[in-house]
N, C-alpha and C positions, 0 to 999 in steps of 0.2 A: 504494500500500500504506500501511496503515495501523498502527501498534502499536496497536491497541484490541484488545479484545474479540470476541471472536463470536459475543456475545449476539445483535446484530443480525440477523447471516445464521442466527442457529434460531429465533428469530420470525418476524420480519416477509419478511422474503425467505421461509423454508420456509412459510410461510405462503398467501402471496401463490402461488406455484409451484402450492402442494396447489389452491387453489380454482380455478387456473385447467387446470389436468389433470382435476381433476374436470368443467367446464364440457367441454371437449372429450372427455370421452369421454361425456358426452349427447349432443353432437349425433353423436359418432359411431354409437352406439347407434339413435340413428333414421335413421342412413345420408346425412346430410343433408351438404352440402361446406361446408369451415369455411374461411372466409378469415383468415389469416394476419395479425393485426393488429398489424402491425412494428412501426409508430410508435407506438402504446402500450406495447408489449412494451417495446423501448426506452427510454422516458420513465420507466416503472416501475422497470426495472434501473439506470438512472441516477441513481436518487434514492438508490439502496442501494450502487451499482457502484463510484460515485468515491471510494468511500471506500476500496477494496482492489479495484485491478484484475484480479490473480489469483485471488481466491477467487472473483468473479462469475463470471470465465471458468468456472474447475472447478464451481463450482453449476452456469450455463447446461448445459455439458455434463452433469454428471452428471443433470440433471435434466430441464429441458425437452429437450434431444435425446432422453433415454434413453423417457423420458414420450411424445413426441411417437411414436416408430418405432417404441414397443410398440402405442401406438393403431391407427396407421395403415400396419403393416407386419406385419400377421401369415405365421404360415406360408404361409397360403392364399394368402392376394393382396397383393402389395407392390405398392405408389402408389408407383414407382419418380417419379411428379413431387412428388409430396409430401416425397419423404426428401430429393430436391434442391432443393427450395426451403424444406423447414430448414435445411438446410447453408449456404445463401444465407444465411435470416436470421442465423442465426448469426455467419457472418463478416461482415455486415451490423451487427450488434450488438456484436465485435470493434472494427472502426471508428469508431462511434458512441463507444462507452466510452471509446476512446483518446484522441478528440478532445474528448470530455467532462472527462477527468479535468482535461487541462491547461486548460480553457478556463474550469470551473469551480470551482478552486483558492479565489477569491476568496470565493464564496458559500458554500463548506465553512466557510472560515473565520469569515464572518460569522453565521453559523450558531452556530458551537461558543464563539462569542466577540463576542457582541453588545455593543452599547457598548465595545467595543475600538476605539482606533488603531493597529493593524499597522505598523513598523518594517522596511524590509528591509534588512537589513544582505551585502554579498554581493560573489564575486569579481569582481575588475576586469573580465572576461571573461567574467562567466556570464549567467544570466537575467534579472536584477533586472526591467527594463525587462515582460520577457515576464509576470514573477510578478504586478509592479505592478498593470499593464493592466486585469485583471479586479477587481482592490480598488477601484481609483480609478472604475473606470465602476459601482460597486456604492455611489459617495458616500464609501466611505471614503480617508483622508487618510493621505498614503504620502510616508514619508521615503528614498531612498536613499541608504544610506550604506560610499561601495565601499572596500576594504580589499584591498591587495595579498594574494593565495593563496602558501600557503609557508611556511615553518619561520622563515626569518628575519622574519618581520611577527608572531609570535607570542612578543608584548613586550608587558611592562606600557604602554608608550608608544601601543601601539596601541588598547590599552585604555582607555587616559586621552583617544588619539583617540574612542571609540566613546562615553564619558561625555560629552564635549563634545557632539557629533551629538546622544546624548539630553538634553541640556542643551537646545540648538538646537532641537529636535523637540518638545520640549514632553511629554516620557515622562512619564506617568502612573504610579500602582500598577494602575488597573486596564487600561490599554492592554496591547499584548505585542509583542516583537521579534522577528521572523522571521530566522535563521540559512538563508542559500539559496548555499551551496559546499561546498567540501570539510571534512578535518575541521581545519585549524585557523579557520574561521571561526567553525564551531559551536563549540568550542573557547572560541575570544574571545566573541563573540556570546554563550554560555552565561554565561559569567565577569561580562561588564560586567552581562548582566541581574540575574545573585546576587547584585552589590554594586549597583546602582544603587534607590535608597530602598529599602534593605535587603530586593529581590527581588520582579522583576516578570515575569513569565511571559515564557517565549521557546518561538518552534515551531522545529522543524528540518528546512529542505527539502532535504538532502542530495542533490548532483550529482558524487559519487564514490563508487565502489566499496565504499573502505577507511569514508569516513563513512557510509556506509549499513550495512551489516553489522558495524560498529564503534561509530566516536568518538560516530555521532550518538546512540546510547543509553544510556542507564544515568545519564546528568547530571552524569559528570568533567566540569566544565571548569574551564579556568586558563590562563594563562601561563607564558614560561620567562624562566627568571634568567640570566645569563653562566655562570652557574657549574652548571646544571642544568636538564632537562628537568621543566613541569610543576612544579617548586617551590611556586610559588603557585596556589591555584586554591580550589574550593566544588564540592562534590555539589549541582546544583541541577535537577534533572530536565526535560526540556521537557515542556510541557503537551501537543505533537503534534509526532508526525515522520512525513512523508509523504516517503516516497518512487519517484520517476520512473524506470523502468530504463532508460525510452529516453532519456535525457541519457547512459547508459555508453558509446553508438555514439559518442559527440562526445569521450571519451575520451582522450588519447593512449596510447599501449600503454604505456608504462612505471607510468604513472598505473593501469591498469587492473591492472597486475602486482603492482603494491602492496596493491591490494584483495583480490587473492586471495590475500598472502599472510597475511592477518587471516580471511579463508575458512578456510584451511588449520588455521589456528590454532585455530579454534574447531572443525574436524573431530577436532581430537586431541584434545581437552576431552571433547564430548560427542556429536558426531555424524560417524560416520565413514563414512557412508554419504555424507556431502558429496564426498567422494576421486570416487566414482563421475560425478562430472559433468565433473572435471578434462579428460579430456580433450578435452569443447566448446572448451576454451579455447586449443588446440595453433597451432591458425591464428594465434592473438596474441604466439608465444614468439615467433619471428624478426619481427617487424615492425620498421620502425622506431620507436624510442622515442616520436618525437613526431608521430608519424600515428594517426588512431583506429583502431581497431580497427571499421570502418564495416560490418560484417558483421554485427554485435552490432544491428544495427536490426528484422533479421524474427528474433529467434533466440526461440522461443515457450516456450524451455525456463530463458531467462536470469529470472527474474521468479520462480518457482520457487525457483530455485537461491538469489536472494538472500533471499528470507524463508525460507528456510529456515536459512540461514547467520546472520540476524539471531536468529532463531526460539532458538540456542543460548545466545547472550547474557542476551535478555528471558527466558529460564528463569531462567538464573542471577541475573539482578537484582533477578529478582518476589523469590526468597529469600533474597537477601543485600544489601537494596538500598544496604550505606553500607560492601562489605567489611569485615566482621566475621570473617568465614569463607570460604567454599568462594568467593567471589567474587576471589579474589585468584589462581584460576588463570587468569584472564584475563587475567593477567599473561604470561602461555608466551610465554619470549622476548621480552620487553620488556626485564629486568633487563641482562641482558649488549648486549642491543639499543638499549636508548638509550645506552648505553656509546660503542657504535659512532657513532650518532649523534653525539654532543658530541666527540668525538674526530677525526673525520673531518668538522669544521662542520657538518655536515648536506650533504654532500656524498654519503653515503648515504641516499638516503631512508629516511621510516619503513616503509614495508612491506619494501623490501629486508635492512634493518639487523633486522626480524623475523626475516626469514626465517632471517639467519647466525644469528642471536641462537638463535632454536628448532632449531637444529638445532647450535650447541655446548652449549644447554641439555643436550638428549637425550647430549650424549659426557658431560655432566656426571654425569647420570643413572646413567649406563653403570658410571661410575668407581668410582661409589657403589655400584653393585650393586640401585639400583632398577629398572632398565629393563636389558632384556633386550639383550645384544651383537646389533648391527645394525640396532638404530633408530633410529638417527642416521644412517647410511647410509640406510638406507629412506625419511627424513621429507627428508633431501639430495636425491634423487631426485625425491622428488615437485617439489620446491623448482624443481629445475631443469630440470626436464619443461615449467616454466612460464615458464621465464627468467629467475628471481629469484638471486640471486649465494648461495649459500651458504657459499664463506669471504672474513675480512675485509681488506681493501685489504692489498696488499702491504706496502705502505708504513705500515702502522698499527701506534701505538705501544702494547702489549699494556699498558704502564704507564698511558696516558693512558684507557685504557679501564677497565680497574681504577680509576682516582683517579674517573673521572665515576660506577662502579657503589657506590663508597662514599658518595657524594653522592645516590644513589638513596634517594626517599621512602619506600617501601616498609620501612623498619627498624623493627624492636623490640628495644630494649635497646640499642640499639647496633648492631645484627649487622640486614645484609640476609638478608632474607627471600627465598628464589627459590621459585619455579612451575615443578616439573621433573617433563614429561610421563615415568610409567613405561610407557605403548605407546598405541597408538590405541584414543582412547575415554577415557585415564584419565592424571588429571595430581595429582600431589601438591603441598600445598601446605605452607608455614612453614619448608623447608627451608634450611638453614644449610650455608656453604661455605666451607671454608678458602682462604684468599688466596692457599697452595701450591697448590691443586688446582684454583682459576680459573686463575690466572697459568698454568699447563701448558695448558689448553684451548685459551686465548687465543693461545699461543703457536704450538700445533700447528693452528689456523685449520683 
């Protein structure tokens, strides 16, 4: 998948479809037998395909299957071997694009970014090696440069690592860094690219959940202080963010949990038809923490579900790309959330520490008389339908969370600013909260 456009797929793919349905229905027309020309078929959708694996899928169907079985399946006489040897190709074509997408990563890029030297910056554990592969057999010249995954490697120290590396590496303005993990790589990765000769393009190959439908878009990136999350950082956009769904099977459950709780978050925002795929994910609440969720590898509906969840985001960025406005409900459950975070070391993850966070949002909500009594119960539920904790560590100092949400970025005037959903679908923003009426929330977890 691709954040681009869909210029592409209403030309040149609808295009390409039209003239070959029209070719087929002349020779059907003269009754003549049409062979099936896969390996072009293929070669054609590939050119267009790797750039967004879902939407070729849904084109192929909606189009050449629908095209092909009105031709060749009328009322009258169905070619019951013809509907199954589309169906073939088809899932034939499935294969091909999967194995495409990842194999041809390299030449996407050298394509969109010619005269570039690509950068891979990436988890200790993740692809690097695999992403490389196809740059370096395409002649371009590949630095890896691996960085612990994690809340505590997401230091300006790391960042001073990663200038060094492009020191080393020979970064250009006009080369660009590839970000390939989660989201504090992109995170980092974003940040060193926005100060390194004051900003050189970075892509973002996202292999989690949370940074796919989250961190990897919209161009926060930064670092954190001792004293706070994010403190430092630049709005610096990536040039590309491609993302793989099949890296989510390699997952661990806890890691995949996190992701949906940034899912979730954006179904209260603006899309709440997202709630409706929730419970695909029900096999992943009991797992254990640190096994994948390896079922997530044929699931035909996961790939969907995530550009769709990103889909909410990229709205809201295209028109607010530097939070001026309506971009700051992106925030649901961060404010009280990263609270949790710095308070508990980061022993709560982020999408965990979301999830309590959006759901003492919503009692915040409640208090206020924006949000209707029992949305915060409701949005709990959903929380925990999935496995995500929605109240905070027993042991949590409701002070120390307060002292970390006054440290929170998001101020004007002085006074933090929260993002408090009043129901599903609709989240206000610029609201102001008395430190009596946090301090009660906090406390009552």
């Amino acid at each position: 998948m691709v954040t681009r456009s869909d210029e592409l797929y209403e030309t040149d793919f609808y295009a390409w479809t039209r003239a070959q349905a029209e070719a087929l229905r002349r020779m059907a027309s003269e009754r003549r037998e049409v062979p099936l020309d896969l390996e072009h078929l293929a070669e054609e959708l590939e050119d267009i395909g790797s750039a967004c694996r879902n939407a070729v899928r849904t084109r192929v169907r909606r189009i050449i299957e629908h095209r092909l079985k009105l031709v060749y399946a009328s009322a009258t006489e169905r070619r019951t071997g013809w509907l199954d040897s589309i169906d073939e190709a088809l899932a034939e074509i499935d294969d091909k694009l999967t194995a495409t997408i990842r194999r041809d990563i390299g030449d996407r890029l050298k394509k969109l970014y010619a005269q570039t030297c690509p950068r891979v910056v990436r988890d200790l554990e993740s692809y690097g090696e695999r992403a490389a592969a196809p740059l370096r057999a395409l002649g371009v010249t590949v630095s890896l440069v691996p960085i612990p995954a994690g809340e505590d490697s997401k230091t300006i120290d790391t960042v001073a690592a990663l200038w060094s590396a492009f020191l080393k590496a020979g970064i250009e303005r006009g080369h660009a860094v590839i970000a390939l993990g989660g989201g504090v790589v992109g995170d980092l990765t974003g940040f060193a690219a926005a100060t390194w000769l004051r900003g050189v393009r970075w892509i973002g190959l996202p292999t989690t959940l949370l940074a796919m439908v989250d961190s990897s878009l919209g161009g926060k990136t930064g670092a954190d202080l001792p004293e706070g999350k994010n403190l430092i950082g630049a709005f610096h956009p990536p040039a590309l963010v491609l993302a793989d769904t099949a890296t989510l099977a390699t997952l661990p459950g806890r890691d995949l949990r996190c992701g949906l709780a940034e899912a979730v978050k954006h179904a209260v925002i603006g899309d709440p038809g997202l709630l409706d795929t929730l419970p695909r994910f029900a096999f992943c609440k009991d797992g254990d923490a640190s096994i994948p969720c390896a079922r997530l590898s044929d699931a035909a509906w996961l790939a969907p579900f995530v550009a769709r969840a990103m889909a909410v985001k990229i709205r809201i960025i295209r028109e607010d790309p530097f939070e001026k406005g309506f971009r700051a409900a992106l925030n649901l459950g961060h404010t009280i959330g990263h609270g949790i975070e710095k308070a508990t070391h980061f022993a709560v993850r982020h999408g965990e520490a979301i999830a309590i966070g959006t759901v003492l949002e919503a009692r915040l909500a409640e208090e206020l008389g924006l949000a209707q009594p029992g949305l915060a119960g409701k949005l709990a539920n959903l929380f925990s339908s999935l496995g995500l904790p929605v109240v905070p560590p027993p042991d949590i100092d409701p002070a120390e969370v307060l002292a970390a949400i006054t440290l929170d970025k998001k101020k004007t005037d002085g006074k933090v600013r929260f993002a408090l959903p009043v129901g599903l679908g609709e989240v206000r923003t610029g609201v102001t909260v008395d430190d009596a009426s946090l301090t009660r929330v906090l406390k009552r977890g």
